[in-house]
TORPA-4810 file (N, C-alpha, C, O; in nm, 3 decimals):
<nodes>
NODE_1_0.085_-0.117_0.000_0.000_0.000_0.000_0.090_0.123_0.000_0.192_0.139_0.067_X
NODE_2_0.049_0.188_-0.065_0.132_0.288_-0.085_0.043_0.452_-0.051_-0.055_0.462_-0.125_X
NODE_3_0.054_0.533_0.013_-0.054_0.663_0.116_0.015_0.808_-0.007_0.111_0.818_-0.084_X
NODE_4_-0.036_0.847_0.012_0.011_1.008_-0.073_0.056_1.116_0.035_0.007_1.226_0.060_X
NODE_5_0.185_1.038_0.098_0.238_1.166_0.193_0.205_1.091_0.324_0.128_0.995_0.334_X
NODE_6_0.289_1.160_0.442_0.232_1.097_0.557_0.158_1.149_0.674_0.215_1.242_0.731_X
NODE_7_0.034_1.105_0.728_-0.100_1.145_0.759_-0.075_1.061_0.913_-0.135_0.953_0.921_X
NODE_8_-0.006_1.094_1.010_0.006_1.029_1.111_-0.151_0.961_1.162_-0.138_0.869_1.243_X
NODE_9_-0.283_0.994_1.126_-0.390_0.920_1.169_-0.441_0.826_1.069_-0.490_0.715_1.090_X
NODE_10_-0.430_0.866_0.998_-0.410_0.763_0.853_-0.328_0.646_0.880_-0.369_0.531_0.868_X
NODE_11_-0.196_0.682_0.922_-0.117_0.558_0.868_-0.141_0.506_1.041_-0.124_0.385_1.047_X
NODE_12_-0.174_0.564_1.170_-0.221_0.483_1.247_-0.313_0.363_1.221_-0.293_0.242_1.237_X
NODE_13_-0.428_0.436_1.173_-0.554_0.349_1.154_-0.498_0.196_1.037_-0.548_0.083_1.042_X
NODE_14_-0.394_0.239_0.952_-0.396_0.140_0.847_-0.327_0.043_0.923_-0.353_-0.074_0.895_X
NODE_15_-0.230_0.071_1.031_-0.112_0.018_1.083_-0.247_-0.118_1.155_-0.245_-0.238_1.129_X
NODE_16_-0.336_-0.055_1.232_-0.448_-0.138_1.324_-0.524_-0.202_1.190_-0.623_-0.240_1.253_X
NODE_17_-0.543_-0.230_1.096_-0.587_-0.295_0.986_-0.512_-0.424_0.960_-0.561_-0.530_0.919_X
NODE_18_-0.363_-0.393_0.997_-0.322_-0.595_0.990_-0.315_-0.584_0.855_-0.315_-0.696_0.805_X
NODE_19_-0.305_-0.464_0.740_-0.268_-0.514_0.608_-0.152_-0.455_0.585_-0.152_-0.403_0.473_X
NODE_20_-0.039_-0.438_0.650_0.073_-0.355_0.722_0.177_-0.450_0.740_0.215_-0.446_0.858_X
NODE_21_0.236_-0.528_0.676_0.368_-0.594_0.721_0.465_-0.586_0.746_0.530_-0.649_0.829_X
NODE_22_0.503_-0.477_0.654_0.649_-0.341_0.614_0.618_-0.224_0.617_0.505_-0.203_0.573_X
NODE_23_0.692_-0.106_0.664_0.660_0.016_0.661_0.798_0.058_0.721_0.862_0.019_0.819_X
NODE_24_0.827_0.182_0.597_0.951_0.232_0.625_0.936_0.394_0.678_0.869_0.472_0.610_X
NODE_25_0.975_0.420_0.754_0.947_0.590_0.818_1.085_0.641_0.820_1.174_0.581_0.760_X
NODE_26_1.110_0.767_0.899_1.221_0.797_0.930_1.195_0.844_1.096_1.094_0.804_1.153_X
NODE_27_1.282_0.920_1.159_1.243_0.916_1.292_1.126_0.996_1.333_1.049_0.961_1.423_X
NODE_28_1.115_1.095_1.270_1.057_1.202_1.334_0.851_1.147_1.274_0.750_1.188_1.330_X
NODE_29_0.853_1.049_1.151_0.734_0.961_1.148_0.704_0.902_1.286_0.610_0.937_1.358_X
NODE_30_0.812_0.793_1.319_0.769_0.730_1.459_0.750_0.810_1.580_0.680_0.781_1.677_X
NODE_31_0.823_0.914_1.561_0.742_0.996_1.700_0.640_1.023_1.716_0.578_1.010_1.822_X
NODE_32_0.592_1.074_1.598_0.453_1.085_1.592_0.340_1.008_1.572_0.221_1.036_1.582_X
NODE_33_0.419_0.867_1.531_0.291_0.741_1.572_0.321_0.736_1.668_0.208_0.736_1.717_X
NODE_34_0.403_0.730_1.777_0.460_0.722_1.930_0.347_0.826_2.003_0.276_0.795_2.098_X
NODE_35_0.346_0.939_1.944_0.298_1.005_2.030_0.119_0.983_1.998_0.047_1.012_2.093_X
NODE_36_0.055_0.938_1.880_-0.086_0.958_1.901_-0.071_0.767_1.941_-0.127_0.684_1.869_X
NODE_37_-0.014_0.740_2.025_-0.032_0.610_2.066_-0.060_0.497_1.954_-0.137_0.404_1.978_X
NODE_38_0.011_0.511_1.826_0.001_0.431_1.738_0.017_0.272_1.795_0.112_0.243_1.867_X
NODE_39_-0.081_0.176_1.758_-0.006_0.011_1.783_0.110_-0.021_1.655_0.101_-0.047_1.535_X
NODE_40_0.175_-0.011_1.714_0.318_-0.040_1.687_0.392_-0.162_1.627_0.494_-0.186_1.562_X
NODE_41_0.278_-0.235_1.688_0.308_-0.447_1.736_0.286_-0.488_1.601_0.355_-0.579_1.556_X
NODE_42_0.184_-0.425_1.516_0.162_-0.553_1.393_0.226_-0.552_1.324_0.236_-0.668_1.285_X
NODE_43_0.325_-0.457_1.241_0.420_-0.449_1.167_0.501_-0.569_1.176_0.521_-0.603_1.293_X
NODE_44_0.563_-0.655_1.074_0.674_-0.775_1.071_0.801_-0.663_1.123_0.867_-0.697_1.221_X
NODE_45_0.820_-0.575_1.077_0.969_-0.474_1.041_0.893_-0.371_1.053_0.774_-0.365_1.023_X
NODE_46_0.982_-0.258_1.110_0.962_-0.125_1.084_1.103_-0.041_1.074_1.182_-0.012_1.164_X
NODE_47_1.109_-0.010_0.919_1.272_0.047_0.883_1.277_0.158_0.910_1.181_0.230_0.883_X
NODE_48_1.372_0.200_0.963_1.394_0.308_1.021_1.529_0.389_0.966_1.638_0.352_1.009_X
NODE_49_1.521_0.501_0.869_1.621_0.554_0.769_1.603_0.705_0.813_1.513_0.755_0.881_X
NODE_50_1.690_0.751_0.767_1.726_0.921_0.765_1.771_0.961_0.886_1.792_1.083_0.881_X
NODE_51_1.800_0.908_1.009_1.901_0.923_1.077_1.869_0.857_1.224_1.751_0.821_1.233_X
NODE_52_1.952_0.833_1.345_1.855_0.760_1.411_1.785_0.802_1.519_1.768_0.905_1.584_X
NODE_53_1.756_0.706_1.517_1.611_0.719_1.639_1.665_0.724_1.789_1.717_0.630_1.850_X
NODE_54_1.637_0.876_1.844_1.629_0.908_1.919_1.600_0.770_2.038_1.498_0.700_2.033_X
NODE_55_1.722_0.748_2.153_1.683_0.624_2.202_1.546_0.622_2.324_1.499_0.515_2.363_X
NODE_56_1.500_0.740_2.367_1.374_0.745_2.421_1.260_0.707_2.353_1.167_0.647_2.406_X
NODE_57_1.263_0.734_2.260_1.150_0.701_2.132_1.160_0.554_2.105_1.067_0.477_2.080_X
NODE_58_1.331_0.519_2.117_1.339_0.358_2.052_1.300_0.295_2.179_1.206_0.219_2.157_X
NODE_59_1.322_0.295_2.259_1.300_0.235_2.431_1.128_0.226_2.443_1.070_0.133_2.500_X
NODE_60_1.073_0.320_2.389_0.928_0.379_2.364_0.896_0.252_2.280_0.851_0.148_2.328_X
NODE_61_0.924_0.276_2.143_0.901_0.193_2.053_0.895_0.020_2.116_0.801_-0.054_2.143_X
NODE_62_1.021_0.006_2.120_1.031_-0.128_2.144_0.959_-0.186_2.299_0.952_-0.306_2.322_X
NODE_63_0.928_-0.121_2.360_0.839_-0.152_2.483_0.690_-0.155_2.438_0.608_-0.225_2.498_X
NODE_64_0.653_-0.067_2.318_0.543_-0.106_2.331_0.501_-0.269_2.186_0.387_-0.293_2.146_X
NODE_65_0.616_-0.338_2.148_0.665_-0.479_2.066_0.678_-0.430_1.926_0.644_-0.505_1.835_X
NODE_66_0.733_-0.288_1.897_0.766_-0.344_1.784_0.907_-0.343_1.729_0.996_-0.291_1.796_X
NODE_67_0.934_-0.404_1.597_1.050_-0.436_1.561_1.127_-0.354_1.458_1.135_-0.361_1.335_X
NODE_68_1.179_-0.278_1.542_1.293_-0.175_1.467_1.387_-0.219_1.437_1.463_-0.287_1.505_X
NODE_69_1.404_-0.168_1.263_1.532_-0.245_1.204_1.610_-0.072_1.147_1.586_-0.037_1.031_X
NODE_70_1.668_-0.011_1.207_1.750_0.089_1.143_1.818_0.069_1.087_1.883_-0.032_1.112_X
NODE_71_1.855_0.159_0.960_1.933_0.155_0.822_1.994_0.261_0.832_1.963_0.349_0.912_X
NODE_72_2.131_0.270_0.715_2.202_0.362_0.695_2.213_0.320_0.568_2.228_0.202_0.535_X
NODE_73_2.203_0.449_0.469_2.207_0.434_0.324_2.218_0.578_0.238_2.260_0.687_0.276_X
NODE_74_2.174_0.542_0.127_2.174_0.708_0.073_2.121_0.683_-0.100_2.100_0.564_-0.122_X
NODE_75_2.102_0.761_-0.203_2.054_0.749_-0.324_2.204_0.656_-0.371_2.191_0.534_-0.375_X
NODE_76_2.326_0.709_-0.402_2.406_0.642_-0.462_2.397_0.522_-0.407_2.448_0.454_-0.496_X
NODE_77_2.366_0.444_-0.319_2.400_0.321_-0.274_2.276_0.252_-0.260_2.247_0.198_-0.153_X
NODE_78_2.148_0.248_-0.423_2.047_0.157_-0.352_1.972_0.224_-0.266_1.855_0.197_-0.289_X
NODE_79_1.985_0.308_-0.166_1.913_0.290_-0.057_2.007_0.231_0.112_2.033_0.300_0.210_X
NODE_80_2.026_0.131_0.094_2.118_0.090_0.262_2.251_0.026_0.206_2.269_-0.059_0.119_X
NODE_81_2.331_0.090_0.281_2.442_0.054_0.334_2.468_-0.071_0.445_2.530_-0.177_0.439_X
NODE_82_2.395_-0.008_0.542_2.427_-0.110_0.685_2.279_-0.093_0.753_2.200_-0.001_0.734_X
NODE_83_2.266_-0.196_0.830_2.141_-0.216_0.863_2.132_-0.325_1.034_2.171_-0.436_1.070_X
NODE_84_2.071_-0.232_1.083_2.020_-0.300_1.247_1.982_-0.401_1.231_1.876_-0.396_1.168_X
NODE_85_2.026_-0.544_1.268_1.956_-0.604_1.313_1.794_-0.613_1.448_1.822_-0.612_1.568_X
NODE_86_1.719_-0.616_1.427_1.606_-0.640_1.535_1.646_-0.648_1.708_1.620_-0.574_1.803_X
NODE_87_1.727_-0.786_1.694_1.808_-0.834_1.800_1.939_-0.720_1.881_1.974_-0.710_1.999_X
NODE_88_1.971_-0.668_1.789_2.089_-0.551_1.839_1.989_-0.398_1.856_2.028_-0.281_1.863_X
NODE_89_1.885_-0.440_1.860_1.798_-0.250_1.836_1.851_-0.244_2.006_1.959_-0.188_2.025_X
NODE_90_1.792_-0.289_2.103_1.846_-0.240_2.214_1.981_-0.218_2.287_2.019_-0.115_2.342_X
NODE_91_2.046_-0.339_2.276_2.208_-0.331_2.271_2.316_-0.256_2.190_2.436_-0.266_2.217_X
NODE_92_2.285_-0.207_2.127_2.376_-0.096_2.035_2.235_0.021_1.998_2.190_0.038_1.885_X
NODE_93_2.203_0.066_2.079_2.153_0.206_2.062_2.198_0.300_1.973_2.294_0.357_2.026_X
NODE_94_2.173_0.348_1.853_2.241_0.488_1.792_2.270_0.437_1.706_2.238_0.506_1.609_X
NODE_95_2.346_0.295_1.657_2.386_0.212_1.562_2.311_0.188_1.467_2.198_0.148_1.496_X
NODE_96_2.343_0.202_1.336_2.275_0.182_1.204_2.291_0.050_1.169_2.228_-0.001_1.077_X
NODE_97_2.422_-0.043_1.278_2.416_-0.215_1.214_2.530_-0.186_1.148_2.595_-0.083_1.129_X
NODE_98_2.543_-0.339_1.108_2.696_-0.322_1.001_2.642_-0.373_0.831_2.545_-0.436_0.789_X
NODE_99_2.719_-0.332_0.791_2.759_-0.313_0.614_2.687_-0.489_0.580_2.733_-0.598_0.611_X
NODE_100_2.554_-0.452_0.503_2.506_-0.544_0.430_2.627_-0.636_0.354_2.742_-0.596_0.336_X
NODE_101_2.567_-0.780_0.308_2.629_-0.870_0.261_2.715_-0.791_0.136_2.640_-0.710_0.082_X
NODE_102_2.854_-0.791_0.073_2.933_-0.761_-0.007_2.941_-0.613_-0.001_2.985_-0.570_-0.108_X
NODE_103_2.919_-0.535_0.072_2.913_-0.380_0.104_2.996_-0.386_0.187_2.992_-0.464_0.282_X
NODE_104_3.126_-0.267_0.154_3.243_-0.267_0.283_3.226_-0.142_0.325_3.166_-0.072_0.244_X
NODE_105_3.265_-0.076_0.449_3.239_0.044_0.497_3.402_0.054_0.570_3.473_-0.034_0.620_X
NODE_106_3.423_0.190_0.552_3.524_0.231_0.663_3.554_0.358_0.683_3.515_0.434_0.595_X
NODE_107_3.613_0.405_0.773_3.632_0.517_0.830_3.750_0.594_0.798_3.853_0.542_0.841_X
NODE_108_3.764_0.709_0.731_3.884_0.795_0.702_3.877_0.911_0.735_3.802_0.989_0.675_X
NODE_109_3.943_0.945_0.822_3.947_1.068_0.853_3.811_1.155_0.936_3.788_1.275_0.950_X
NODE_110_3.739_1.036_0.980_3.576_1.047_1.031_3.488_1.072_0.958_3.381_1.113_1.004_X
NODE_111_3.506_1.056_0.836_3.395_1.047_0.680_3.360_0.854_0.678_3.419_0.755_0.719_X
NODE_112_3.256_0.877_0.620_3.228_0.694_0.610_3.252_0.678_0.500_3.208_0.769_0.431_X
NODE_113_3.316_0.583_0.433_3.348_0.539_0.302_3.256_0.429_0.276_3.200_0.370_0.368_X
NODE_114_3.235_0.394_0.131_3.134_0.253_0.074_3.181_0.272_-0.002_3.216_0.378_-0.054_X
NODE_115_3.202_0.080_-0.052_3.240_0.018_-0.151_3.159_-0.087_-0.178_3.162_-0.150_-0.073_X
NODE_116_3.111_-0.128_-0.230_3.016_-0.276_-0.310_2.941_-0.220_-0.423_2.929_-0.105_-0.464_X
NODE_117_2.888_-0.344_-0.465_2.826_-0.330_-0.621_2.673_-0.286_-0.589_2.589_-0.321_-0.672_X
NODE_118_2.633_-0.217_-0.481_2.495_-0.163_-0.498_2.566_0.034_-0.528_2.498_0.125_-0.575_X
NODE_119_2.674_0.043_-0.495_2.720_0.207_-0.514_2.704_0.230_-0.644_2.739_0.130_-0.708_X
NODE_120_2.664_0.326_-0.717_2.638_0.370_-0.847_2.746_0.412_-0.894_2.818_0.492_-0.834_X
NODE_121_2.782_0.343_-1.050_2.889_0.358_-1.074_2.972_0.475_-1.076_3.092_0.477_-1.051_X
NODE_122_2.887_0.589_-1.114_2.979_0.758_-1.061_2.991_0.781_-0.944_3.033_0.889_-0.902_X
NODE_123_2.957_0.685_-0.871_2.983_0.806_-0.741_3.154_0.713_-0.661_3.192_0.694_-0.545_X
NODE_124_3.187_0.694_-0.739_3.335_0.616_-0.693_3.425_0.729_-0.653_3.357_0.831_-0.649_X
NODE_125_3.564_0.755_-0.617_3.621_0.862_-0.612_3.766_0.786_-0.678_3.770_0.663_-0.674_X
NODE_126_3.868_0.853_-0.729_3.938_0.814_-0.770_4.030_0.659_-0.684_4.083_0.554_-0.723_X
NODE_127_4.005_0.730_-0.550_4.066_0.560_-0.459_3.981_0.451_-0.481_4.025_0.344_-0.438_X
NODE_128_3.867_0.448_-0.537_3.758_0.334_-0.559_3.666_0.347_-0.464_3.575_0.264_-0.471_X
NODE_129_3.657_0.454_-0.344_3.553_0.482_-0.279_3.440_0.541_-0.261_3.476_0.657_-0.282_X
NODE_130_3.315_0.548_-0.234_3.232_0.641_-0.235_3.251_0.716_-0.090_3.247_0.663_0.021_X
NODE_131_3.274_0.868_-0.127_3.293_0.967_-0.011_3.142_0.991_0.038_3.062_1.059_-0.027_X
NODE_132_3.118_0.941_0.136_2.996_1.001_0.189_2.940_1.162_0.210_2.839_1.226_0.180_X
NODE_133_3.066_1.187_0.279_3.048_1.341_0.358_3.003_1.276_0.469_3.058_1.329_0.565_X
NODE_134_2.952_1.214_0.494_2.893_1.192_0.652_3.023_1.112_0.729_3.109_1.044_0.674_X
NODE_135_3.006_1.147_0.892_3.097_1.127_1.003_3.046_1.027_1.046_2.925_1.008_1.027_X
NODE_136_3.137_0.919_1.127_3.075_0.844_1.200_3.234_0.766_1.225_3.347_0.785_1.181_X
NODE_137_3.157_0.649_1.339_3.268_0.558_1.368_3.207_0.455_1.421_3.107_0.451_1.493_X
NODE_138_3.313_0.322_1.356_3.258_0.145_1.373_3.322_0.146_1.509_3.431_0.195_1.538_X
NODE_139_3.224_0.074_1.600_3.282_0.024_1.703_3.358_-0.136_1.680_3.349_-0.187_1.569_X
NODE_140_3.425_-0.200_1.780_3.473_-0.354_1.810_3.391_-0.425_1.735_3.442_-0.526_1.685_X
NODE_141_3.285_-0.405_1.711_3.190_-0.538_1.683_3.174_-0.529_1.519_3.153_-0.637_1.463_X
NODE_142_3.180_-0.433_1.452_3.181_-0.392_1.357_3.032_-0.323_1.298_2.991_-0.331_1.183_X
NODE_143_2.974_-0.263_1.402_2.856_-0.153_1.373_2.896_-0.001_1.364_2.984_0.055_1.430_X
NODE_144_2.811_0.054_1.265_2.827_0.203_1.217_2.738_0.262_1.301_2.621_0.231_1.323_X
NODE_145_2.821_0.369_1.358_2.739_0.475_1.429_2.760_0.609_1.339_2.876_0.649_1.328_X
NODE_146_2.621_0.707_1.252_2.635_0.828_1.206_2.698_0.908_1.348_2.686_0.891_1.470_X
NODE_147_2.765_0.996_1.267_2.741_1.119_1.370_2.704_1.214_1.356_2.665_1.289_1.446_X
NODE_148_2.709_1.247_1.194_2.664_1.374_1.140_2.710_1.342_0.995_2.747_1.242_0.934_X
NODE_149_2.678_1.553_0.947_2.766_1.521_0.799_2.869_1.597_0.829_2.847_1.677_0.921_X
NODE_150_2.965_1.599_0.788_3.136_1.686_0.766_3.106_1.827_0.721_3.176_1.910_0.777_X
NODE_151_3.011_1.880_0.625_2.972_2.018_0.654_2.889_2.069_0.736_2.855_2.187_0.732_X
NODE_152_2.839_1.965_0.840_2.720_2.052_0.956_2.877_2.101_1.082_2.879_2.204_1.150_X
NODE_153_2.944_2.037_1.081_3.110_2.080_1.188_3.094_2.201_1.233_3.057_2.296_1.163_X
NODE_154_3.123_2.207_1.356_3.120_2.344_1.377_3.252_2.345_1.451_3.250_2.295_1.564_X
NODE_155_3.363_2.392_1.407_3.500_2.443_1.480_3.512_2.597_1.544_3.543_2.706_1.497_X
NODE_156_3.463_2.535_1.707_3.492_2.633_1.813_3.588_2.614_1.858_3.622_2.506_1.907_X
NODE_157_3.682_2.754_1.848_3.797_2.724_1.967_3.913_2.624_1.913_4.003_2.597_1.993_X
NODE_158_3.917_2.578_1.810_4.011_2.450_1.768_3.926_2.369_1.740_3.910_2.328_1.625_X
NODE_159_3.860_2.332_1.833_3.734_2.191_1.886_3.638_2.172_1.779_3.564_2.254_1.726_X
NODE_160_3.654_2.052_1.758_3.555_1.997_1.643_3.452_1.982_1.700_3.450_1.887_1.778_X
NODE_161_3.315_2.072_1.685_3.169_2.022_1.750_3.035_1.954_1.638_2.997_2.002_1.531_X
NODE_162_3.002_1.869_1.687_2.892_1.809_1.585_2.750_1.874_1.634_2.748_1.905_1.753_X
NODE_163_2.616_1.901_1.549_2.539_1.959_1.623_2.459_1.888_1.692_2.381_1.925_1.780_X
NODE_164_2.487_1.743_1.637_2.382_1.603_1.651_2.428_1.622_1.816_2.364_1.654_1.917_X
NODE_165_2.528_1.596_1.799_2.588_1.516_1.989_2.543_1.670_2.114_2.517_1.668_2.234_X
NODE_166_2.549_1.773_2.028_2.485_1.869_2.129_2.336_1.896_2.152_2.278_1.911_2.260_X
NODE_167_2.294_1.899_2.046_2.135_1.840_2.058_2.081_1.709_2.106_1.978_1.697_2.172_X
NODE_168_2.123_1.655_2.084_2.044_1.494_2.180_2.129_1.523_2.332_2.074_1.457_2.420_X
NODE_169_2.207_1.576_2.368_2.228_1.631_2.517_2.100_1.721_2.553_2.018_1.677_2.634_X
NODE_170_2.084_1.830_2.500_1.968_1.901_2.510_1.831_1.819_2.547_1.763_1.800_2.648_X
NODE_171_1.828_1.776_2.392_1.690_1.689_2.423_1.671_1.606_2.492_1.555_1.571_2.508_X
NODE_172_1.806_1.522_2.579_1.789_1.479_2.725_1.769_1.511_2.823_1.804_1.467_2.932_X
NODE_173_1.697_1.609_2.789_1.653_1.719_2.937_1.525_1.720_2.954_1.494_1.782_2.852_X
NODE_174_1.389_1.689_3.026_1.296_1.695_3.007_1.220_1.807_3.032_1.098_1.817_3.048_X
NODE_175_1.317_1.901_3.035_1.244_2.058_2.982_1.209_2.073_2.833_1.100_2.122_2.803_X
NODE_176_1.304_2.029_2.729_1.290_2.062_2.650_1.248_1.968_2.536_1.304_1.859_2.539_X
NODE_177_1.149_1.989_2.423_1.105_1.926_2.349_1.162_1.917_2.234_1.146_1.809_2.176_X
NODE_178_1.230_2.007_2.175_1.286_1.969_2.032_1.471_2.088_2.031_1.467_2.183_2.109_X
NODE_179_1.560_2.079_1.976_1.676_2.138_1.994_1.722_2.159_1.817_1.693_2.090_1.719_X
NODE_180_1.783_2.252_1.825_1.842_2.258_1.681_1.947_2.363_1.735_1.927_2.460_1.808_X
NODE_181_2.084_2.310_1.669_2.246_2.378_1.691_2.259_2.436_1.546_2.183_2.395_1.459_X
NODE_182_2.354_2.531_1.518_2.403_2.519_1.425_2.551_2.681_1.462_2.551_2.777_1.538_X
NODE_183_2.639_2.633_1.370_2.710_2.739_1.381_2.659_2.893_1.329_2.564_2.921_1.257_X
NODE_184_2.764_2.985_1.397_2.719_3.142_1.355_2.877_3.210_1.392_2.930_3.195_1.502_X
NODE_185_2.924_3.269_1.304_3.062_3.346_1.311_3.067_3.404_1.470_2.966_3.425_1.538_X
NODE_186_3.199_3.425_1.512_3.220_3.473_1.609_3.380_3.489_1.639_3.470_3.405_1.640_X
NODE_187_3.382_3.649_1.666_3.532_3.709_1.621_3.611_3.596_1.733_3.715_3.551_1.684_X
NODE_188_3.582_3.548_1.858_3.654_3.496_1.966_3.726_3.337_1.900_3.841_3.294_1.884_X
NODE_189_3.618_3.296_1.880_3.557_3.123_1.864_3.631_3.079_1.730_3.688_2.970_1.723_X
NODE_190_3.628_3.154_1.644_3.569_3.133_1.488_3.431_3.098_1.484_3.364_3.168_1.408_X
NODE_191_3.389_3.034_1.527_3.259_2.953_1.557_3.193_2.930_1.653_3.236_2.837_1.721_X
NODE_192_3.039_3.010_1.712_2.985_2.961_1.864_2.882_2.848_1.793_2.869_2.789_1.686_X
NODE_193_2.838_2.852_1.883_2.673_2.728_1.834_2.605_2.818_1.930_2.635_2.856_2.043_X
NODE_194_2.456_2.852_1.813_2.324_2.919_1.833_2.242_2.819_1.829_2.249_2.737_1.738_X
NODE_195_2.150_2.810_1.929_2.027_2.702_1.963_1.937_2.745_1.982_1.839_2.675_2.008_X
</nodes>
């Protein structure tokens, strides 16, 4: 089934219909089935793309049974890169999962690199890699954590700041409901962050 745009009471009601097996959102969709108390449970999968899910929301989510599978991907690559397992949604929080079957990922310089045969053939770079622009880093186990993109950076002071990691501090505060950083010139800093 396919909806014309997304209608958080709409795609509630269809979700309670049981003709719902798959359904792909991004985060700020599930908050808002989260918040009008969407049932959550019938979905087989619920993919979760465009960046991740806030872990109050996922703690939310998955308490009330359903099965979050977060992705990391982009147009040149198909769609996913690396992908959550179900089983790891609670144990690796923030984690997008590791690099689908024949998809290699790695880290240079805190940019994510991809290589496999779902990358479109232009978007190679002369080393044979696709440059993301986006930051992140594999832990031990071999899961990708985003952190941002390489032009959201904000260099205060020397200090490399991301706006992601200062905003989800924020939004761990239960004063506040939504946060947005971003840099703004400043003769001291080079760079403060305005929120």
């Amino acid at each position: 089934m396919l909806l014309d745009g997304f209608d958080t009471d709409l795609v509630a009601s269809t979700l309670v219909s049981g003709d719902i097996s798959l359904i792909s959102l991004v985060p700020t969709m599930l908050i808002r089935l989260l918040e009008a108390d969407a049932d959550l449970s019938r979905p087989r999968a619920i993919l979760i793309g465009g960046g991740p899910v806030p872990p109050d929301a996922l703690r939310e989510a998955l308490d009330r049974g359903a099965t979050v599978v977060q992705t990391y991907g982009m147009t040149e690559t198909c769609s996913q890169v690396t992908t959550l397992a179900p089983a790891d949604a609670a144990r690796k929080v923030g984690s997008a999962g590791r690099p689908l079957l024949t998809t290699h990922v790695r880290i240079e310089s805190g940019e994510i690199l991809v290589q496999g045969p779902t990358v479109a053939p232009g978007g190679y770079e002369a080393d044979g890699w696709l440059h993301t622009g986006d930051l992140g880093h594999i832990d031990e186990d071999g899961f990708l954590y985003v952190t941002g993109r390489g032009s959201e950076m904000i260099v205060t002071g020397g200090e490399n700041v991301m706006p992601a990691e200062v905003e989800a501090v924020l939004l761990s505060h239960p004063a506040v409901a939504d946060a947005a950083v971003v840099g703004r010139p400043d003769p001291e800093w080079q760079e403060a962050s305005a929120r």
